[in-house]
C-alpha positions in Angstrom: 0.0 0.0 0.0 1.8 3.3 -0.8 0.6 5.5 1.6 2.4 8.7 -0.1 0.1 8.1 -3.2 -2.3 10.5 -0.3 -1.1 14.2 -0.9 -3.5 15.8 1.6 -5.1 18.7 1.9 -3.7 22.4 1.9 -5.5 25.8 3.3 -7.1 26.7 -0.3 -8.8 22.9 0.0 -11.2 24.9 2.2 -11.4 28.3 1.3 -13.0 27.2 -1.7 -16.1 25.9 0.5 -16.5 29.7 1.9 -20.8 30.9 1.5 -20.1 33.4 -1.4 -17.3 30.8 -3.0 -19.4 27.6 -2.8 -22.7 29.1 -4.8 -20.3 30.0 -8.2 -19.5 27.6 -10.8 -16.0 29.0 -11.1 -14.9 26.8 -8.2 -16.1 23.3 -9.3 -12.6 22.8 -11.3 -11.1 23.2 -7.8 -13.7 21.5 -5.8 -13.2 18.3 -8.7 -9.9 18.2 -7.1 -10.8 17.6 -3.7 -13.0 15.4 -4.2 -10.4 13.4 -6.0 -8.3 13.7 -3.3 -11.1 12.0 -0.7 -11.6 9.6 -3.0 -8.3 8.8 -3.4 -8.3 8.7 0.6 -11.3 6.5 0.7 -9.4 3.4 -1.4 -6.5 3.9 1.2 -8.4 3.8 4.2 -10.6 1.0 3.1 -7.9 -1.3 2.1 -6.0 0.1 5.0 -8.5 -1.1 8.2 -11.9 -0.3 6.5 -12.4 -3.1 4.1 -15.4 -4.4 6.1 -17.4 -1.4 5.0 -18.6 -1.0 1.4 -17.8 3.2 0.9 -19.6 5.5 -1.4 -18.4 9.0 -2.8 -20.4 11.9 -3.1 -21.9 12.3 -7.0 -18.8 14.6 -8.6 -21.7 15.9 -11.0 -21.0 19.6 -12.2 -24.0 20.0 -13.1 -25.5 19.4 -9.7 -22.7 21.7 -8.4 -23.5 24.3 -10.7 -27.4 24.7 -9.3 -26.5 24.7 -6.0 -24.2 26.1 -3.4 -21.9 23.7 -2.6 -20.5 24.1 1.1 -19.0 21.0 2.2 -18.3 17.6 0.4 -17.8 14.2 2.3 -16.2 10.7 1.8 -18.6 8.6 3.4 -18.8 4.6 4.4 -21.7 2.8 5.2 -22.6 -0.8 6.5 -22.0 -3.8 5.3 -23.9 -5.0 2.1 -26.5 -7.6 4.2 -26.4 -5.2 6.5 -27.7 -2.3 3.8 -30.7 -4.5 2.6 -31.8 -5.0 6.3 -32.6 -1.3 7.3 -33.7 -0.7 3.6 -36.4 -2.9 4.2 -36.5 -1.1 7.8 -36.8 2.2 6.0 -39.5 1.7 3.9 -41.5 0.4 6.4 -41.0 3.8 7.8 -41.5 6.2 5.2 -44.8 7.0 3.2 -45.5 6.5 -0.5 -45.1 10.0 -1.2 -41.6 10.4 0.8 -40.4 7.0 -1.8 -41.5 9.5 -4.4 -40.0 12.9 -3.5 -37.0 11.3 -2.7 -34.8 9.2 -5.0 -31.9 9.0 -1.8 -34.4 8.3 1.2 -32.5 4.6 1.5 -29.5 6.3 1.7 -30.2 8.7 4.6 -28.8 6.7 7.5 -25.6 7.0 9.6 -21.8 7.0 8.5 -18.3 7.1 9.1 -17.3 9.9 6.9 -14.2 12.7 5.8 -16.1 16.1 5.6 -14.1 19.1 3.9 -15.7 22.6 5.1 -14.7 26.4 4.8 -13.3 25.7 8.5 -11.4 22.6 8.3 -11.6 18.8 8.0 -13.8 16.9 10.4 -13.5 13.0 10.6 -16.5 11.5 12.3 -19.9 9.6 12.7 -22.8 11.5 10.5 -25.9 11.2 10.3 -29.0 12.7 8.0 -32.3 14.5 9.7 -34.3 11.9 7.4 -32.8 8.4 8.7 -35.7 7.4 10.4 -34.1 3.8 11.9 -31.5 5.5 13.3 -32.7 8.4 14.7 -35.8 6.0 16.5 -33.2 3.7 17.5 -30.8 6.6 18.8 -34.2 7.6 20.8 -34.9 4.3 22.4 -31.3 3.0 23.0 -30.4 6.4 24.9 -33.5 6.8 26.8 -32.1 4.5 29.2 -29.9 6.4 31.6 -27.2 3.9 32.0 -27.1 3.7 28.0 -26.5 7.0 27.6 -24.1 7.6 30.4 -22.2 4.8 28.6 -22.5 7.4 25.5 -21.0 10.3 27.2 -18.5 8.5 28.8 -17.6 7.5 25.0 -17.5 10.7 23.9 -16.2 13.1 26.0 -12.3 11.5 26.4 -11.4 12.4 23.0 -11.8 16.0 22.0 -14.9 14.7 20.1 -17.1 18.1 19.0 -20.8 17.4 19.2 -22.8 19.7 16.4 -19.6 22.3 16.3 -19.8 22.0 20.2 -17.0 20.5 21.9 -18.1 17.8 24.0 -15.3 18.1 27.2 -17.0 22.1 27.8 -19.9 20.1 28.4 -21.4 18.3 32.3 -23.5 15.6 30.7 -26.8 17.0 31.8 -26.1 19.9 29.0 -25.4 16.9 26.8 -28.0 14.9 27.3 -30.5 17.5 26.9 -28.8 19.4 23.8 -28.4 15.8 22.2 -32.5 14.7 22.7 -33.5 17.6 21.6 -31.6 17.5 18.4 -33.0 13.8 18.2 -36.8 14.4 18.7 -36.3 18.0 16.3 -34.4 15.8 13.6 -31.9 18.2 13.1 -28.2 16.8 12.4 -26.7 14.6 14.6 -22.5 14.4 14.4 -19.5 13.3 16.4 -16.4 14.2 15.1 -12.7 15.2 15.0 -12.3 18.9 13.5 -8.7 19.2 11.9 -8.9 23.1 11.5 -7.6 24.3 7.8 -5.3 26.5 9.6 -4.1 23.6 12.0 -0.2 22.4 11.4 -1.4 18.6 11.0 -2.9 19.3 7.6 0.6 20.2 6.7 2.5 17.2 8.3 3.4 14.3 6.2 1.3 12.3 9.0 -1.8 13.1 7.9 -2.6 10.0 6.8 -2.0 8.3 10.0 -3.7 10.9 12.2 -7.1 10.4 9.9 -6.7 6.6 10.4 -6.5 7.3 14.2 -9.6 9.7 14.4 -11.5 6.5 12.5 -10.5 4.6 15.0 -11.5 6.4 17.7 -14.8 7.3 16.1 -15.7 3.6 14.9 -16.8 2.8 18.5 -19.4 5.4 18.4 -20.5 4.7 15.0 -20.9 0.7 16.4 -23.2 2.1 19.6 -25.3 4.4 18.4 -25.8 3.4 14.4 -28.7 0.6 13.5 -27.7 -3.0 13.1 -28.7 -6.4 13.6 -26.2 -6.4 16.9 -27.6 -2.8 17.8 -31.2 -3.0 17.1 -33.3 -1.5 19.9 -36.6 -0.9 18.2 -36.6 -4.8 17.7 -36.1 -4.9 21.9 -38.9 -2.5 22.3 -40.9 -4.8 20.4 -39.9 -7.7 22.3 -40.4 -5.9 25.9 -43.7 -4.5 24.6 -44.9 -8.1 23.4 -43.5 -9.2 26.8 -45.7 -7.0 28.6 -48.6 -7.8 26.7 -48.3 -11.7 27.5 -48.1 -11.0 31.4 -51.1 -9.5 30.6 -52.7 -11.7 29.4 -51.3 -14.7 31.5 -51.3 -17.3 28.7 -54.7 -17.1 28.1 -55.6 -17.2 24.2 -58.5 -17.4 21.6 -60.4 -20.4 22.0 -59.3 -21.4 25.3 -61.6 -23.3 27.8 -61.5 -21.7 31.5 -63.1 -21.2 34.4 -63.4 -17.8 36.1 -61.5 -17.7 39.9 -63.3 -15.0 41.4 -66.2 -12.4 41.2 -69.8 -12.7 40.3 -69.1 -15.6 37.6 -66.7 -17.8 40.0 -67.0 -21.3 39.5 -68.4 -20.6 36.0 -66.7 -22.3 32.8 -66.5 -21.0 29.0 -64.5 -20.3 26.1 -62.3 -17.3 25.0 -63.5 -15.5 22.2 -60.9 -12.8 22.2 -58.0 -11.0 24.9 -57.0 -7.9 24.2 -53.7 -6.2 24.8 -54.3 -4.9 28.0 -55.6 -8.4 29.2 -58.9 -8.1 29.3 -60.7 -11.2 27.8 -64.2 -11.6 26.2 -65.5 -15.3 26.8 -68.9 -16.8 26.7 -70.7 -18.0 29.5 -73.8 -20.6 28.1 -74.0 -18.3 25.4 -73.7 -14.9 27.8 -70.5 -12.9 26.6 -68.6 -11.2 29.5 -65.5 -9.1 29.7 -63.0 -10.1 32.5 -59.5 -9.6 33.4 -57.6 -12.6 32.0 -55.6 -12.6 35.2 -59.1 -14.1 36.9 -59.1 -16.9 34.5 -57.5 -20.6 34.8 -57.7 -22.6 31.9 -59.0 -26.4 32.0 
């Protein structure tokens, strides 16, 4: 592997991404270049420690670039390929008909590691979209267990790891918690990353390389906690507690059981279950007499 075939990044990389800069055509020659410098990036680091993630690079379309203003551009990886066609079927069972329609990229608005270039620097970190409705619900239910998300901020907040442009050590984790759920249940952008300013001595150092392999690193076990998988899947334990709950409810008693009732008016009567709902209240027949009653005062026979 011939890590010098990466030439990294120089101050003009970013200046080029400034809000008057990024909306004129004049600049896509130069932004063409960057991007083939992160996707030159993107084959080292996958063959490098990456290679069980399948990586995509953003579309270097001019003409997309030239109708709109183009402030950042990101080298991005995403999950495995079985991995991929589990939470797109989890996605569409999320979105509408009209959302498939409006949007040709809703199954690819999800979590990733990625390399973003901005007018302030180079940030190297876990992303993810407003729209990536499995993550964002499983963010939400994994984290709204205390100990789960004290394991989060203990994760986070050891390695000069900025938090939405905030950095995370200038924050007690109450402030965290609450600035992090709120950006959850708002769906606005949710990122962990290392910022690499563009005036910053390592974007000059021939270790760049090394010191973007490192932030990856550091940044993968973050990715692995809070992005949706088949090892991380906490709507699919929510299900599973809820059914749980349900069942107690309902104390084994099913459709078309034969019981007797323990207690009450109807004690010592026997019928048949013709239905239990959820919360565990059963309708049976009684010599042809239907009755509502709490399955927990029913025994089958």
């Amino acid at each position: 592997m011939l890590l010098d075939s990466f030439e990294g990044f120089i101050k003009g990389d970013f200046d080029i991404y400034d809000s008057q800069k990024a909306k004129l055509p004049f600049y896509n020659s130069k932004r063409f270049l960057v991007y083939k410098k992160l996707e030159n990036l993107g084959e080292i680091l996958h063959k490098d420690f990456l290679n069980s993630f399948d990586f995509e690079v953003s579309n270097p379309s001019l003409t997309v670039w030239n109708h709109n203003s183009v402030e950042e551009q990101i080298l991005y990886f995403i999950r495995k390929g079985s991995e991929q066609k589990k939470i797109e079927t989890l996605i569409s069972n999320e979105i509408s008909l009209q959302q498939k329609f409006e949007d040709s990229n809703i199954y690819n608005t999800h979590s990733v590691l990625g390399v973003k270039v901005t007018f302030t620097g180079l940030q190297v970190g876990f992303f993810t979209h407003p729209n990536s409705v499995v993550d964002y619900k499983n963010i939400l239910e994994k984290l709204s267990y205390k100990n789960l998300f004290q394991n989060l901020y203990k994760l986070v907040s050891i390695d000069n790891f900025y938090y939405n442009n905030q950095l995370i050590l200038d924050l007690d984790e109450d402030s965290f918690e609450k600035l992090l759920k709120d950006d959850l249940k708002n769906r606005k952008y949710i990122s962990f990353y290392h910022l690499y300013s563009k005036d910053s001595e390592f974007l000059l150092e021939t270790s760049l390389y090394d010191k973007i392999k490192s932030a990856f690193q550091s940044v993968l076990p973050i990715y692995n906690y809070l992005a949706w998988s088949s090892l991380n899947d906490h709507l699919k334990l929510k299900e599973s507690l809820k059914e749980s709950v349900i069942q107690e409810k309902r104390g084994g008693i099913v459709q078309g059981d034969s019981v007797k009732v323990l207690s009450g008016f109807f004690e010592g009567k026997k019928g048949d279950v013709l239905s239990v709902s959820n919360s565990g209240v059963a309708s049976i027949s009684i010599d042809g007499v239907r009755i509502k009653i709490n399955a927990s005062e029913l025994t089958k026979i």
